[in-house]
N, CA, C and O atoms as a GROMACS GRO file, in nm:
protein
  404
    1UNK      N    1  -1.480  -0.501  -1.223
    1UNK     CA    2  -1.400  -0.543  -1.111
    1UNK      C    3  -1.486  -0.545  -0.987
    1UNK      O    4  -1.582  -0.472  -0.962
    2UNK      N    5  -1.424  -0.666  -0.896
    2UNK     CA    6  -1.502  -0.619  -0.795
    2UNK      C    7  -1.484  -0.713  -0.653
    2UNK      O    8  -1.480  -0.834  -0.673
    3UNK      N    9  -1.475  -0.670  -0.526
    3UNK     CA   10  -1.406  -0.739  -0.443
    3UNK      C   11  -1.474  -0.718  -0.359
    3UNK      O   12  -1.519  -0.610  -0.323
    4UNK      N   13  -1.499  -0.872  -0.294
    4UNK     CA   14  -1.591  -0.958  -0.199
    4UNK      C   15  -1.510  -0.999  -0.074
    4UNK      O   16  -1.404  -1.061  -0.078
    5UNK      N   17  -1.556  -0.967   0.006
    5UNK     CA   18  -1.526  -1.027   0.166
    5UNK      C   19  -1.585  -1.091   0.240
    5UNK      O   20  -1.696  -1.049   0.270
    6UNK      N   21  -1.559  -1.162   0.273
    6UNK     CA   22  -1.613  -1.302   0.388
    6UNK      C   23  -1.580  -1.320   0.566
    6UNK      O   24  -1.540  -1.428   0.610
    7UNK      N   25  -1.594  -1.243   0.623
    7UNK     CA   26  -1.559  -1.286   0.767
    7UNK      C   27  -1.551  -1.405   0.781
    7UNK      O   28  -1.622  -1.476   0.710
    8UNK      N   29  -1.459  -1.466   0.880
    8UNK     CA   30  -1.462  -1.611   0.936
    8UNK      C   31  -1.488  -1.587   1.124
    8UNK      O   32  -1.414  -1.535   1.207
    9UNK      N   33  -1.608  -1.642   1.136
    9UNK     CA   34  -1.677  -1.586   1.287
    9UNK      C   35  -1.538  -1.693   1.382
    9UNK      O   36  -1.521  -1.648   1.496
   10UNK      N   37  -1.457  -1.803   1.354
   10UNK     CA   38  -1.392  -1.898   1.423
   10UNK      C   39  -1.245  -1.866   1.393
   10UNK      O   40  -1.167  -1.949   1.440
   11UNK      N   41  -1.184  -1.748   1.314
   11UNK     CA   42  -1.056  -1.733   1.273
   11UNK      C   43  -1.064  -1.587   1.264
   11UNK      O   44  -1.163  -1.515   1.274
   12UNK      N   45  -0.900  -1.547   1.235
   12UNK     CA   46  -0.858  -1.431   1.256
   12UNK      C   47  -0.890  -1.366   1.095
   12UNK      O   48  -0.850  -1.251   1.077
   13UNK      N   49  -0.960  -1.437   0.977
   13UNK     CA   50  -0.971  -1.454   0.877
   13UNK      C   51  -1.046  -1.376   0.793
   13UNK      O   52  -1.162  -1.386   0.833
   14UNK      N   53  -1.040  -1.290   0.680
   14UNK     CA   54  -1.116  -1.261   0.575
   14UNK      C   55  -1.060  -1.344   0.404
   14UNK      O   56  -0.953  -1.348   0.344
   15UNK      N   57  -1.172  -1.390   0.382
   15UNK     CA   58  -1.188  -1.464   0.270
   15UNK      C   59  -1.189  -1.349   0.206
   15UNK      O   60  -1.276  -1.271   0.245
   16UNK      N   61  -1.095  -1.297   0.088
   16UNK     CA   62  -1.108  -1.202  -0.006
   16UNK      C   63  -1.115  -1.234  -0.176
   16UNK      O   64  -1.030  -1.262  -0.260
   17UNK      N   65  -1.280  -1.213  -0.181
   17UNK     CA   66  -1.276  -1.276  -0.362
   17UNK      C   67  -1.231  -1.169  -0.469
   17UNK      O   68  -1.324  -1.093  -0.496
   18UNK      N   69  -1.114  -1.143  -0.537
   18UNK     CA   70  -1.124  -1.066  -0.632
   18UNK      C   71  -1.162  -1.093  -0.763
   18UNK      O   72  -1.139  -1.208  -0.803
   19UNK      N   73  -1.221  -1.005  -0.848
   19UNK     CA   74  -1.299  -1.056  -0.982
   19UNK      C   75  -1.309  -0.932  -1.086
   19UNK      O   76  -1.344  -0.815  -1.073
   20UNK      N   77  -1.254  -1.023  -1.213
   20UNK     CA   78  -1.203  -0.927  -1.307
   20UNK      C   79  -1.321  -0.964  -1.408
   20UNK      O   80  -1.354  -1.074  -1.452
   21UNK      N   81  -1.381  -0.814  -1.436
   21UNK     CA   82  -1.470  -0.878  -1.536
   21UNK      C   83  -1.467  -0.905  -1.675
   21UNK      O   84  -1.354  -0.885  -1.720
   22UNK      N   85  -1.550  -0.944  -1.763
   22UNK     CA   86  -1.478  -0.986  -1.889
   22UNK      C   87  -1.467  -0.826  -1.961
   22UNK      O   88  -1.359  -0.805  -2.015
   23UNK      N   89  -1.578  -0.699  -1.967
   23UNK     CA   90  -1.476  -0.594  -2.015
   23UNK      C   91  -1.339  -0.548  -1.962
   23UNK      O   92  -1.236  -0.544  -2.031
   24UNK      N   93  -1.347  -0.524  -1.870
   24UNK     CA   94  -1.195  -0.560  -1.840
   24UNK      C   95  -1.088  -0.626  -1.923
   24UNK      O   96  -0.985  -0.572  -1.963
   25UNK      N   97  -1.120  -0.737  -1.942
   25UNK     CA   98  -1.045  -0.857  -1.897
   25UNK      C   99  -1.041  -0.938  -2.080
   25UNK      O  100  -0.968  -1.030  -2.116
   26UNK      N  101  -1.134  -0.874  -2.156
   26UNK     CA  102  -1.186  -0.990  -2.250
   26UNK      C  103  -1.109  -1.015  -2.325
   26UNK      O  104  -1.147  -1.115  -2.387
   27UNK      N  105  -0.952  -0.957  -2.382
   27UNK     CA  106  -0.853  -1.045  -2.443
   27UNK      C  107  -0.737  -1.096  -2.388
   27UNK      O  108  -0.628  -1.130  -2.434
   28UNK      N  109  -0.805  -1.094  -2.239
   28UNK     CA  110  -0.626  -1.128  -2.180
   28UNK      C  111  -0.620  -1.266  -2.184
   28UNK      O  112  -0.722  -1.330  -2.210
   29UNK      N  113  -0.509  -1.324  -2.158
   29UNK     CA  114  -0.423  -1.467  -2.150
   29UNK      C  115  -0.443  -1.493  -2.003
   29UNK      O  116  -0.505  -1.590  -1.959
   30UNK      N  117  -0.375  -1.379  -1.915
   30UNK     CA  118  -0.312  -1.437  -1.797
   30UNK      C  119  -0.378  -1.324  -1.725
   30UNK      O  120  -0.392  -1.217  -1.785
   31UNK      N  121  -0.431  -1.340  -1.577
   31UNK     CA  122  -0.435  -1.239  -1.502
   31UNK      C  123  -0.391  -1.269  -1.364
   31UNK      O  124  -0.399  -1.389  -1.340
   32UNK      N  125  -0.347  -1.196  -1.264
   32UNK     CA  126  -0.295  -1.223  -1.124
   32UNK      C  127  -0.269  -1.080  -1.045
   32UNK      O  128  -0.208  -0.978  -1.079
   33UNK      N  129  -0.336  -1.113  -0.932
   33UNK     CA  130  -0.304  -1.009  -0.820
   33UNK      C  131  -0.173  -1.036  -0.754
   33UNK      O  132  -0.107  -1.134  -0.720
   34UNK      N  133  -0.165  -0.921  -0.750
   34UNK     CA  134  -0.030  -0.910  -0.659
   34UNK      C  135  -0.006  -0.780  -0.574
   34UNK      O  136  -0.041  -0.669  -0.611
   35UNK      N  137   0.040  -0.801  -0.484
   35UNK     CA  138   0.038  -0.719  -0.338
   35UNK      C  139   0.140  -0.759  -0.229
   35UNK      O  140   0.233  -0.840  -0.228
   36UNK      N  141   0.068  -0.641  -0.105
   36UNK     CA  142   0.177  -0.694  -0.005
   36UNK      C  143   0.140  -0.858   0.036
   36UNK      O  144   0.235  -0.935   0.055
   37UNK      N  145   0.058  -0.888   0.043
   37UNK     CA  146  -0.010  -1.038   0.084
   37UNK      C  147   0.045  -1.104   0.044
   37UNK      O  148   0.049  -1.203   0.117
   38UNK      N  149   0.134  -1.122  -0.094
   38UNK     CA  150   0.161  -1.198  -0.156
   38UNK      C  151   0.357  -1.146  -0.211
   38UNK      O  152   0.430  -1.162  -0.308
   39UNK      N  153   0.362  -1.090  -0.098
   39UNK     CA  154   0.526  -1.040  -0.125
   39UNK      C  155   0.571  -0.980  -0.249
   39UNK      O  156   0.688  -0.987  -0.287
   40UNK      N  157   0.464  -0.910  -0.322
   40UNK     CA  158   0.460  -0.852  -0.436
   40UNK      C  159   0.521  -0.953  -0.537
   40UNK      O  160   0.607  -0.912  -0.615
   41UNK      N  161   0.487  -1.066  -0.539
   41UNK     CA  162   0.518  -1.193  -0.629
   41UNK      C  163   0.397  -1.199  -0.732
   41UNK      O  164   0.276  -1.220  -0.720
   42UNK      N  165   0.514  -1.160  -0.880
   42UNK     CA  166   0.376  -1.146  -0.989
   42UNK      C  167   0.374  -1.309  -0.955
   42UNK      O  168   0.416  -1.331  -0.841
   43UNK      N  169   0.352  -1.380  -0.999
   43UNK     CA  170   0.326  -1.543  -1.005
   43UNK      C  171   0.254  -1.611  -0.867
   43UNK      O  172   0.205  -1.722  -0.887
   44UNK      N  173   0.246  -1.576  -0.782
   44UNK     CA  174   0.198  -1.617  -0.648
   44UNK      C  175   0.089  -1.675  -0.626
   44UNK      O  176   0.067  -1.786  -0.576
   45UNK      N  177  -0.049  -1.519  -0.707
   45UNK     CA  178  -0.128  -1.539  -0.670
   45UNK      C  179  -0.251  -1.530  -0.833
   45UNK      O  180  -0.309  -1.425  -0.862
   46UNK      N  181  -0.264  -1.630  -0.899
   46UNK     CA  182  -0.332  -1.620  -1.014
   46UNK      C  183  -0.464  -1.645  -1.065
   46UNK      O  184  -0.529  -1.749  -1.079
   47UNK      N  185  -0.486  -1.541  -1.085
   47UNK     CA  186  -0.677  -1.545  -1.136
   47UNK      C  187  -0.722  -1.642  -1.240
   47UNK      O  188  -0.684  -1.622  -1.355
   48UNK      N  189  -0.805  -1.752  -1.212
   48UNK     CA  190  -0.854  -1.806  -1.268
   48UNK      C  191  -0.965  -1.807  -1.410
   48UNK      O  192  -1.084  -1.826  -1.389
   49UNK      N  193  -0.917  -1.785  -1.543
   49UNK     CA  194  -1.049  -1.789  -1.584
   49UNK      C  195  -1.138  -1.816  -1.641
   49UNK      O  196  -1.119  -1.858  -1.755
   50UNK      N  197  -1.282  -1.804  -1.589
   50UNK     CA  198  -1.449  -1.874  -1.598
   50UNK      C  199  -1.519  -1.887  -1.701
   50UNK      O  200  -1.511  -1.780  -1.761
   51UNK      N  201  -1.562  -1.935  -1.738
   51UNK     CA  202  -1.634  -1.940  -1.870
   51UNK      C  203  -1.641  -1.830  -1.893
   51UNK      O  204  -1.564  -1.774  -1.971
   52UNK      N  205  -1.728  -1.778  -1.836
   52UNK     CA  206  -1.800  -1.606  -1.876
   52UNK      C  207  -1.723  -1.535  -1.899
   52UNK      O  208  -1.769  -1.422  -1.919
   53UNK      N  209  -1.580  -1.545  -1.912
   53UNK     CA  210  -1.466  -1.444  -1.942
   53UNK      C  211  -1.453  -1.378  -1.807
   53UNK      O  212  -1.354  -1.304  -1.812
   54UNK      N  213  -1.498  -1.373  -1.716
   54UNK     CA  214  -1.381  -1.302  -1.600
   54UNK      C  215  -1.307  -1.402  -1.562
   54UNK      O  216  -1.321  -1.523  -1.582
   55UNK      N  217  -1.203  -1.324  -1.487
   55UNK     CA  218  -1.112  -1.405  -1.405
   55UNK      C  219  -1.160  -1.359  -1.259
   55UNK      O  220  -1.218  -1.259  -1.218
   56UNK      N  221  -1.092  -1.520  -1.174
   56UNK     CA  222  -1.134  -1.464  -1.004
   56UNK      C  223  -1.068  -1.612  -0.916
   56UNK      O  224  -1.057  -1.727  -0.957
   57UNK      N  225  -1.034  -1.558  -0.794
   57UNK     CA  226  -0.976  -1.586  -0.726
   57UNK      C  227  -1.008  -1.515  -0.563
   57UNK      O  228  -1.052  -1.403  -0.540
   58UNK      N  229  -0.974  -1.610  -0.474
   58UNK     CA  230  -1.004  -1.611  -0.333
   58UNK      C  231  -0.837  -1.612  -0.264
   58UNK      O  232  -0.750  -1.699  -0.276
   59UNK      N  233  -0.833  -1.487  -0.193
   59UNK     CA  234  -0.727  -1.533  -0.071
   59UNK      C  235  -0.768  -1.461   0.045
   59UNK      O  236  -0.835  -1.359   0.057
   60UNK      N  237  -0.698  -1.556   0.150
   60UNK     CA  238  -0.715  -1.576   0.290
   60UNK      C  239  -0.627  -1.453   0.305
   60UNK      O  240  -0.524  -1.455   0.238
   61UNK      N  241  -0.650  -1.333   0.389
   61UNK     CA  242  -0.634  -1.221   0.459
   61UNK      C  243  -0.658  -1.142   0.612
   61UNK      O  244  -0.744  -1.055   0.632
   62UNK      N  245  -0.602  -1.172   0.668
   62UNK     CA  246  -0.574  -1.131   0.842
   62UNK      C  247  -0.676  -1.044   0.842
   62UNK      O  248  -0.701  -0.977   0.742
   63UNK      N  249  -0.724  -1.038   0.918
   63UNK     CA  250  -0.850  -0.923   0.978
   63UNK      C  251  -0.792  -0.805   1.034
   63UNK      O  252  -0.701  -0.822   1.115
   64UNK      N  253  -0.828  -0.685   1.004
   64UNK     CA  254  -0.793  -0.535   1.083
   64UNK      C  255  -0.666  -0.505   1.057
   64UNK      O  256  -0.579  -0.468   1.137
   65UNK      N  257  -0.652  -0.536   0.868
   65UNK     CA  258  -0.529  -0.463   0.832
   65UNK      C  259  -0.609  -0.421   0.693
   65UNK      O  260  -0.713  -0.437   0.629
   66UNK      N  261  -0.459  -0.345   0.697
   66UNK     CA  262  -0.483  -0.292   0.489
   66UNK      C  263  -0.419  -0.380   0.394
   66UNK      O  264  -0.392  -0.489   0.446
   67UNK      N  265  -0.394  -0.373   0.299
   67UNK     CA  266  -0.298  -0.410   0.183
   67UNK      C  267  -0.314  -0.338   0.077
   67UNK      O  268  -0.424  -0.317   0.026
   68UNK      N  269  -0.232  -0.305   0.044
   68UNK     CA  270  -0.195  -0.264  -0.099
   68UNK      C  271  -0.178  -0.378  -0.209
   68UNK      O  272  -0.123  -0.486  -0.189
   69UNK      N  273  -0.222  -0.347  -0.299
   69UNK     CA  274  -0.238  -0.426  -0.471
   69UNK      C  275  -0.255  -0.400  -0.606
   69UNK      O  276  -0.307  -0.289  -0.609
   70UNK      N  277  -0.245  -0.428  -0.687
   70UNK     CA  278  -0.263  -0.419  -0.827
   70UNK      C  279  -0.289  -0.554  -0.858
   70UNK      O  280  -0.258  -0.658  -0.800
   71UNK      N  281  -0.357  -0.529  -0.970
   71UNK     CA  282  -0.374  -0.641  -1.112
   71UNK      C  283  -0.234  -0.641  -1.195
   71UNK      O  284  -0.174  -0.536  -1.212
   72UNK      N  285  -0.186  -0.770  -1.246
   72UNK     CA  286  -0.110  -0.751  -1.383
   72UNK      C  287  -0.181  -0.854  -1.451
   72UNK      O  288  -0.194  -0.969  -1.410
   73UNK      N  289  -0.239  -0.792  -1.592
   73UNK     CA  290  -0.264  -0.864  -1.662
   73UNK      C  291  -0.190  -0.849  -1.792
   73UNK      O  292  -0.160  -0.738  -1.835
   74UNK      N  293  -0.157  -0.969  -1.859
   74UNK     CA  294  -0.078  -0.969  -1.969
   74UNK      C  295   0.040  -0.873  -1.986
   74UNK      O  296   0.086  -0.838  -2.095
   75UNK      N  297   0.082  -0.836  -1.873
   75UNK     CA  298   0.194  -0.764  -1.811
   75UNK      C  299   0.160  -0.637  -1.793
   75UNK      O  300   0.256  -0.561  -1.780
   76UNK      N  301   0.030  -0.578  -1.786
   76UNK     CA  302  -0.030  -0.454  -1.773
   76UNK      C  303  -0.069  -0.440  -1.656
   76UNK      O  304  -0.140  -0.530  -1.612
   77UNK      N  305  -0.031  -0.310  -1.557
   77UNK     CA  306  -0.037  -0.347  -1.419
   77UNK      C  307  -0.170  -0.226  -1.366
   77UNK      O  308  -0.152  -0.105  -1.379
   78UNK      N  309  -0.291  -0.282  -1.311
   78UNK     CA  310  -0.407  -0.219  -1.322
   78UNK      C  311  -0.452  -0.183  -1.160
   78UNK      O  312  -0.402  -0.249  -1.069
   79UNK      N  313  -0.528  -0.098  -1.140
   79UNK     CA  314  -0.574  -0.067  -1.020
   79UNK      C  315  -0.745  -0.104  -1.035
   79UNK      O  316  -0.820  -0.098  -1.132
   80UNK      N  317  -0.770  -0.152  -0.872
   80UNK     CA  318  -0.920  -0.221  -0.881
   80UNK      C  319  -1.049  -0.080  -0.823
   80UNK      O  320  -1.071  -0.038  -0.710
   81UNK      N  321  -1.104  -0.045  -0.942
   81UNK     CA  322  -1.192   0.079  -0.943
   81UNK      C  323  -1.241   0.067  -0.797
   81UNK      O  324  -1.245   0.159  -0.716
   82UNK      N  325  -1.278  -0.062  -0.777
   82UNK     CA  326  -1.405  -0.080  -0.659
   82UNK      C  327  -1.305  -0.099  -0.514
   82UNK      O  328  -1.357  -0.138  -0.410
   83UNK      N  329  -1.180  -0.073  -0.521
   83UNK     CA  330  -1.058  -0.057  -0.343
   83UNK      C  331  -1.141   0.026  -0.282
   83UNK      O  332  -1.228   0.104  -0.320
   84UNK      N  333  -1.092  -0.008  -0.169
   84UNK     CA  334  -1.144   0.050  -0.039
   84UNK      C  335  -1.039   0.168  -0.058
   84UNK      O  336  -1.100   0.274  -0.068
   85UNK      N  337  -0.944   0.178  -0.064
   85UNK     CA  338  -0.915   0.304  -0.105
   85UNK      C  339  -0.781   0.320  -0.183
   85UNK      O  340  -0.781   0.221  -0.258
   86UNK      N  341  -0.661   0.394  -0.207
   86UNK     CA  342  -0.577   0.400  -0.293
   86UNK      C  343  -0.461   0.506  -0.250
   86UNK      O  344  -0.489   0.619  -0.210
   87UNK      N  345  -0.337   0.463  -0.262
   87UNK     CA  346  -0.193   0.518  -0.200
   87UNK      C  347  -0.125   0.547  -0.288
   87UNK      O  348  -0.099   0.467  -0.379
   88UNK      N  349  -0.082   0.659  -0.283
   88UNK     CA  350   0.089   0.650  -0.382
   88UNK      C  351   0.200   0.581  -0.368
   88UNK      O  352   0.237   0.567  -0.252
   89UNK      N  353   0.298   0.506  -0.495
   89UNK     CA  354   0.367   0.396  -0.455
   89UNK      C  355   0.469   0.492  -0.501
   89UNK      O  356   0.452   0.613  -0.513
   90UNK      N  357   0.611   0.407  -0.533
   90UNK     CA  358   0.738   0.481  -0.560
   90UNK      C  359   0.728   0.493  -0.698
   90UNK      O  360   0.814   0.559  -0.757
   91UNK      N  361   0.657   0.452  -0.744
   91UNK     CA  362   0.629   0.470  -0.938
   91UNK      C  363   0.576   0.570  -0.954
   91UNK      O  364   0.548   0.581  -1.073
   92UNK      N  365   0.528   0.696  -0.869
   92UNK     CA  366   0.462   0.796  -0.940
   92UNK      C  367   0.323   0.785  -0.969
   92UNK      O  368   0.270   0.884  -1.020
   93UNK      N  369   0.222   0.636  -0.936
   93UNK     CA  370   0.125   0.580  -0.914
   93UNK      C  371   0.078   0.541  -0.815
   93UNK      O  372   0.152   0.519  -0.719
   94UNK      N  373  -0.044   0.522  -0.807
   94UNK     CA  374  -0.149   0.472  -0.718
   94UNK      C  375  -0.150   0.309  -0.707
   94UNK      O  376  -0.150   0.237  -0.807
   95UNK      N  377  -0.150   0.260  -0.575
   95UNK     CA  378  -0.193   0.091  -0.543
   95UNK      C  379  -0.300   0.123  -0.477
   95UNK      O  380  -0.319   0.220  -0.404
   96UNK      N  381  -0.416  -0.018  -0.524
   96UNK     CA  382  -0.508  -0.011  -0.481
   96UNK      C  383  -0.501  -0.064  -0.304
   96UNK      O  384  -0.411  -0.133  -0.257
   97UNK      N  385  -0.590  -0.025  -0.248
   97UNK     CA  386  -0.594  -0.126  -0.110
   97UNK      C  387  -0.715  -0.139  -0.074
   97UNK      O  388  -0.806  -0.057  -0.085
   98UNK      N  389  -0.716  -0.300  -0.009
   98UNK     CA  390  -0.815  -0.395   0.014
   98UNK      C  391  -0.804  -0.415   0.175
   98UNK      O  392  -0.726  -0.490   0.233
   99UNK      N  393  -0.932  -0.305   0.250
   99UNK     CA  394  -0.911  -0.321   0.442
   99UNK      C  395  -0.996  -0.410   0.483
   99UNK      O  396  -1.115  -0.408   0.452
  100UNK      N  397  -0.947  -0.488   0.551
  100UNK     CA  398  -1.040  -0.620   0.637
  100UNK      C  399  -1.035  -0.547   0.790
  100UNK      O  400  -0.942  -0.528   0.869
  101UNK      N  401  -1.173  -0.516   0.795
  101UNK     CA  402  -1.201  -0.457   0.922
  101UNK      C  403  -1.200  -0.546   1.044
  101UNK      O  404  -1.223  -0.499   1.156
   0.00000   0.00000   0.00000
């Protein structure tokens, strides 16, 4: 796993790449992030995937906030090792979160 950020020097903007790698990832069907960014809509926001067996995907994220997220893949709902850091949700579990400074 592993998550990439992009400043935009002309916008209020971070380009956020997330990327699932193929151990991770190597018999799934379907993968997709989902978070507050995305109104916690499994379907919203869906990882693409690459030859090489990961999946990955880019979204646009406001600068000088947090978010909270998970992975669901193949309906398995995963936390990203490499978050900036990690919260307790109402499940008795941890969401990952992704801060754009």
């Amino acid at each position: 796993m592993s998550i990439k950020k992009q400043y935009l020097k002309t916008k209020n903007i971070c380009k956020v790449t997330f990327t699932l790698d193929t151990e991770l990832a190597k018999n799934a069907k379907k993968a997709f992030v989902v978070g507050a960014f995305n109104n916690w809509n499994e379907k919203a926001s869906p990882l693409k995937k690459l030859k090489n067996g990961n999946f990955k995907t880019t979204i646009d994220l406001e600068k000088g906030k947090e978010f909270q997220f998970k992975y669901l893949i193949d309906g398995v709902w995963i936390n990203d090792d490499k978050a900036d850091a990690y919260v307790p949700n109402e499940f008795s579990e941890d969401n990952s979160v992704v801060i754009t400074k």
